[in-house]
DOPA-434888 format. One record per residue (C-alpha): z, y, x. Coordinates in steps of 0.05 Angstrom, whole numbers. Layout:
DOPA-434888
((Z; Y; X))
...
***
This chain:
DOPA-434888
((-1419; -639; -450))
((-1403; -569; -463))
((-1348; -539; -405))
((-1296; -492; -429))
((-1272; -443; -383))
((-1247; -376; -394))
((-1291; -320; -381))
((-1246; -289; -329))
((-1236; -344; -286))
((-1310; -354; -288))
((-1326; -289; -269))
((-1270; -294; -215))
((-1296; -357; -183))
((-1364; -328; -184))
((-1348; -275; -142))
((-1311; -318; -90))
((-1371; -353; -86))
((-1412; -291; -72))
((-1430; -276; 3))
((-1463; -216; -18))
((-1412; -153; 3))
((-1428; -107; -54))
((-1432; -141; -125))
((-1481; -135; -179))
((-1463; -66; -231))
((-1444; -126; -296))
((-1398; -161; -250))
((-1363; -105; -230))
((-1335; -87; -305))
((-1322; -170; -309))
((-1274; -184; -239))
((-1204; -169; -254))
((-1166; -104; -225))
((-1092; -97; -212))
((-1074; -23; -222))
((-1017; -1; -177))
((-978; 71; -191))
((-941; 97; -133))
((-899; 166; -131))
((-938; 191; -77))
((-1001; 177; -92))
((-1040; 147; -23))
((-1008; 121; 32))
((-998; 171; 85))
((-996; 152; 156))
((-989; 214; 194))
((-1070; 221; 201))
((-1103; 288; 197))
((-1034; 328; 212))
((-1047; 351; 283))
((-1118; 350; 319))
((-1184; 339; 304))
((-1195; 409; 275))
((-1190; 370; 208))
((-1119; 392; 185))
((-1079; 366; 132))
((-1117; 319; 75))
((-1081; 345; 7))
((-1091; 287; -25))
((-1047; 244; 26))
((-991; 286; 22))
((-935; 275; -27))
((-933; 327; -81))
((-863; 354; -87))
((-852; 321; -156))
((-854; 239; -117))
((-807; 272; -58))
((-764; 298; -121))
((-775; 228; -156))
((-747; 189; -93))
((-692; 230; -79))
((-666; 217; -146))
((-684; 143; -134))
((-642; 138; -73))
((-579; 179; -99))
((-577; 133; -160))
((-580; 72; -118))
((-531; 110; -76))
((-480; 118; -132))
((-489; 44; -163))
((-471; 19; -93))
((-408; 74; -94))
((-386; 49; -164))
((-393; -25; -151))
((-355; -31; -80))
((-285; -39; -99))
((-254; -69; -37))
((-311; -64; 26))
((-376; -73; 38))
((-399; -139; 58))
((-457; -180; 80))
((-459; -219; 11))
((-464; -166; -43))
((-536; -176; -50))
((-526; -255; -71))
((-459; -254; -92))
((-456; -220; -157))
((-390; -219; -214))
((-412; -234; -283))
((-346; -205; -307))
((-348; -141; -271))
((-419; -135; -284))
((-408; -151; -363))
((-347; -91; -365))
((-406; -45; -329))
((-458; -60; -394))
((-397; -46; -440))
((-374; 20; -416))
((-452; 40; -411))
((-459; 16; -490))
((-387; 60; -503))
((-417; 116; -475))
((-482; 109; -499))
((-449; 99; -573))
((-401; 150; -564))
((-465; 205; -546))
((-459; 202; -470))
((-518; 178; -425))
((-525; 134; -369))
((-480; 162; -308))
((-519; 204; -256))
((-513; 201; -184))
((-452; 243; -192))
((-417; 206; -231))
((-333; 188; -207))
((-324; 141; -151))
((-274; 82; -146))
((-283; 67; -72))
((-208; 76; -46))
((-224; 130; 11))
((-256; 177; -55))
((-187; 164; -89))
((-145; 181; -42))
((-182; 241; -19))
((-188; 264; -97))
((-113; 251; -114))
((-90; 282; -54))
((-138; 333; -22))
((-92; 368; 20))
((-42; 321; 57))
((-3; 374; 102))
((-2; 412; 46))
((39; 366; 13))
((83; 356; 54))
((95; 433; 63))
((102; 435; -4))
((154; 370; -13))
((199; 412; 40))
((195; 474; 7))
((226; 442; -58))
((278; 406; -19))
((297; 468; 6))
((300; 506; -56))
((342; 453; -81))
((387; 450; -14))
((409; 534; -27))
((403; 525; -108))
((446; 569; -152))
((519; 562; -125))
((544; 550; -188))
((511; 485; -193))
((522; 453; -115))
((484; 393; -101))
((528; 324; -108))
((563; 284; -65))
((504; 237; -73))
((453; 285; -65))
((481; 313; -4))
((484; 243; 23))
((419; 231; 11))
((400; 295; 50))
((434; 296; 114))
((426; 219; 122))
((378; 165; 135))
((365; 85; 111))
((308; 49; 108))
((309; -14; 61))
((261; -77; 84))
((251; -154; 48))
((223; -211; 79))
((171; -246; 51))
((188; -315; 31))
((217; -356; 85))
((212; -443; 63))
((292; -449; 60))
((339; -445; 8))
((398; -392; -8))
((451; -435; 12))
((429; -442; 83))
((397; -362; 93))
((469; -333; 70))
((506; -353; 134))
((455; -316; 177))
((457; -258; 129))
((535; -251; 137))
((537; -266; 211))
((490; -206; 218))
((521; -149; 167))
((560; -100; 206))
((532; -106; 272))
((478; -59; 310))
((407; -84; 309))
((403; -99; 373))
((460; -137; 371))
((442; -166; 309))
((374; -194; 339))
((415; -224; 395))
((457; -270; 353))
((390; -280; 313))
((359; -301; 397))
((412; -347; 417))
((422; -383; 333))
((411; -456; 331))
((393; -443; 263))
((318; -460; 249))
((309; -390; 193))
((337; -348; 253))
((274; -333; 278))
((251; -312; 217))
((313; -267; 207))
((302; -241; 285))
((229; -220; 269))
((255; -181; 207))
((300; -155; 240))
((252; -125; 300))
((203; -102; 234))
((253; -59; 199))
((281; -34; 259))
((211; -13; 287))
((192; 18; 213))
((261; 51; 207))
((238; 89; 271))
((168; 107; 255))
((172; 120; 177))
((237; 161; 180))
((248; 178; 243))
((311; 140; 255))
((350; 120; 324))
((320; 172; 365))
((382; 194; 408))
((437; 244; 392))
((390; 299; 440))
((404; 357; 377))
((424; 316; 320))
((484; 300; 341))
((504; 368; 359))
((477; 396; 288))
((506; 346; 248))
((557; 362; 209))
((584; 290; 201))
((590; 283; 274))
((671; 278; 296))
((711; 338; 320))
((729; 310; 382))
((661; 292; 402))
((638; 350; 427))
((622; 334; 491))
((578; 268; 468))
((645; 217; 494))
((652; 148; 466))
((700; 155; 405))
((728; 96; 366))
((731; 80; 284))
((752; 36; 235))
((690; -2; 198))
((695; -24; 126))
((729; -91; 148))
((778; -67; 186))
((751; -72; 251))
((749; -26; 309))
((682; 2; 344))
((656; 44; 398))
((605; 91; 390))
((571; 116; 443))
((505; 149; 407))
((515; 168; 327))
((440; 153; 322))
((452; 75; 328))
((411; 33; 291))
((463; -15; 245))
((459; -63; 195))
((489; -32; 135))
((482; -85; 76))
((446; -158; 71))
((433; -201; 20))
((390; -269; -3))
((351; -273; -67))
((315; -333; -99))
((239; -335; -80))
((189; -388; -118))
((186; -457; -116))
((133; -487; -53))
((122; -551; -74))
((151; -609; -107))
((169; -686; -98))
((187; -747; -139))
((258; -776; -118))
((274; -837; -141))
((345; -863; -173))
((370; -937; -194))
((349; -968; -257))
((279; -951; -261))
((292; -868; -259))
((270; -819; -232))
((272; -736; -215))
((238; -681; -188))
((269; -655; -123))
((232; -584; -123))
((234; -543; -52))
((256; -480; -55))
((251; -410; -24))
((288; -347; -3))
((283; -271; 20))
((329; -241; 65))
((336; -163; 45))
((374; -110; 104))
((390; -38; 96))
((390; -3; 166))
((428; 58; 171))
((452; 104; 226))
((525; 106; 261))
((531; 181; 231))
((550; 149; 171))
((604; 95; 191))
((629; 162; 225))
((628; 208; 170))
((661; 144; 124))
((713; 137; 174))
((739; 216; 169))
((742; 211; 90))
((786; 151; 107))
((821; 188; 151))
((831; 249; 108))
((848; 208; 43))
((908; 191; 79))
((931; 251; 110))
((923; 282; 37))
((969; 225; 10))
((1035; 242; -21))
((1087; 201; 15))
((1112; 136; -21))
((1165; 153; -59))
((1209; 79; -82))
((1252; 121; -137))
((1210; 179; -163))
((1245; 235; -202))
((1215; 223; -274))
((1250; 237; -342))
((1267; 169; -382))
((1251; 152; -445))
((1252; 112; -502))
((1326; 105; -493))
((1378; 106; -555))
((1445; 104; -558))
((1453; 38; -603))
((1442; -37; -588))
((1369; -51; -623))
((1405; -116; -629))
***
């Protein structure tokens, strides 16, 4: 019988089963070699740098074109891992990879291949959300120097052309605007807790919300503390009366001296204000949220319905007791500008004639 084995693994096996150390010259062209390329050439492990009167071995150093070669290595692996992380780095990205996100990647890269651009460098545009925000806006106080400036301009603009009622508003006074999430209750039941709290301060608001029997009153209490506590750091809102008050030109004239005045509210009722920076709720209302869930109810005669659950969101407008104020001197002034009623005014009559149109 004739054994067929290939010549390599012969040769292979045959010097395995050498014990000499150095082989014979026609095995050495026969045993197969693995040929390994590295950037820098040998290994270097820090020997003949210091001591031994040898000095540095040339050929273990890196040549400045593999240092040049790995640099460019790591800032391209650098800038895939800047271009991929969307929303965080995590433990998983190795194992975890998006077919979809990595399918758009291959079609922008054919795009700009077809369209004559190459593959992006290490400096190509980041998505991460810190590079974003730092490219979109690069100077934040400037900004804002520059947002007061303009409101300024605006404020002393051309004379001819004063600002409007509105705009003025808008200027000298302050409301902050907050929704709920979703709360599992329906419109019909959230609306009484929305009316029982329009019109009152916050904090007295949140009290009626504490002491409620209602089981959504919570929910309305903790909205309540949120807005209020956003109100204050977002806009600066219920801080005292220490110079607004004084400054404001809203304020009443016979508050001077930072007393308790009274006014009239939009429903007719009568207050005491003690600081004009009170925290109040202004407007509330309920809208729809969607459906949570669903269930079968059944009727007589074999029927049946679907009794879906529903949800709502409670929305509050917070404002400050500088405006009740200045809205109870424009009442106030309406009707000291008002004509007096008059029952028979002196007005010329017409379409009289002297016959019957009978």
């Amino acid at each position: 019988m004739s054994l067929h084995l290939p010549a390599r693994r012969v040769a292979t096996s045959a010097a395995r089963t050498t014990t000499c150390k150095s082989t014979t010259l026609h095995l050495q062209y026969l045993l197969p070699r693995t040929q390994r390329r590295n950037a820098g050439g040998l290994f270097n492990w820090g020997w003949g740098r210091s001591g031994g009167g040898g000095g540095a071995d040339p050929m273990k150093t890196p040549s400045p074109f593999a240092r040049e070669l790995t640099r460019r290595e790591r800032e391209q692996r650098l800038a895939k891992q800047n271009m991929d992380r969307t929303q965080g780095t995590s433990i998983f990205d190795e194992e975890i990879k998006d077919p979809e996100r990595a399918r758009q990647r291959q079609q922008q890269l054919d795009d700009a291949a077809a369209g004559g651009g190459g593959e992006e460098g290490p400096m190509a545009a980041s998505r991460v959300r810190e590079h974003v925000e730092r490219a979109e806006n690069p100077d934040p106080r400037w900004r804002v120097r520059f947002l007061k400036k303009k409101v300024m301009q605006m404020a002393r603009a051309d004379p001819a052309k004063p600002p409007s009622r509105e705009q003025r508003i808008r200027l000298t006074e302050k409301r902050h605007v907050s929704a709920s999430p979703p709360v599992p209750t329906s419109t019909k039941k959230l609306v009484h807790l929305s009316h029982q709290i329009v019109g009152k301060t916050v904090d007295d608001a949140i009290t009626q919300m504490r002491f409620s029997k209602k089981k959504m009153a919570r929910e309305v209490k903790w909205q309540l503390e949120e807005a209020r506590d956003r109100a204050i750091a977002a806009h600066g809102m219920g801080l005292g009366s220490g110079s607004s008050s004084s400054s404001s030109s809203s304020a009443p004239r016979d508050n001077t001296n930072n007393k308790p005045f009274k006014i009239q509210t939009k429903d007719g009722k009568w207050i005491e204000v003690q600081d004009p920076t009170t925290l109040y709720v202004d407007e509330s209302w309920v809208t729809k949220g969607p459906w949570r869930g669903a269930r079968v109810q059944y009727h007589a005669r074999s029927r049946m319905s679907m009794m879906w659950r529903p949800t709502a969101s409670i929305s509050v407008v917070l404002k400050e007791e500088k405006t009740r104020i200045r809205q109870h001197n424009e009442k106030v002034e309406a009707q000291a500008k008002k004509a007096p009623w008059v029952h028979l005014p002196n007005r010329p009559v017409t379409a009289q004639r002297q016959y019957y149109s009978w």
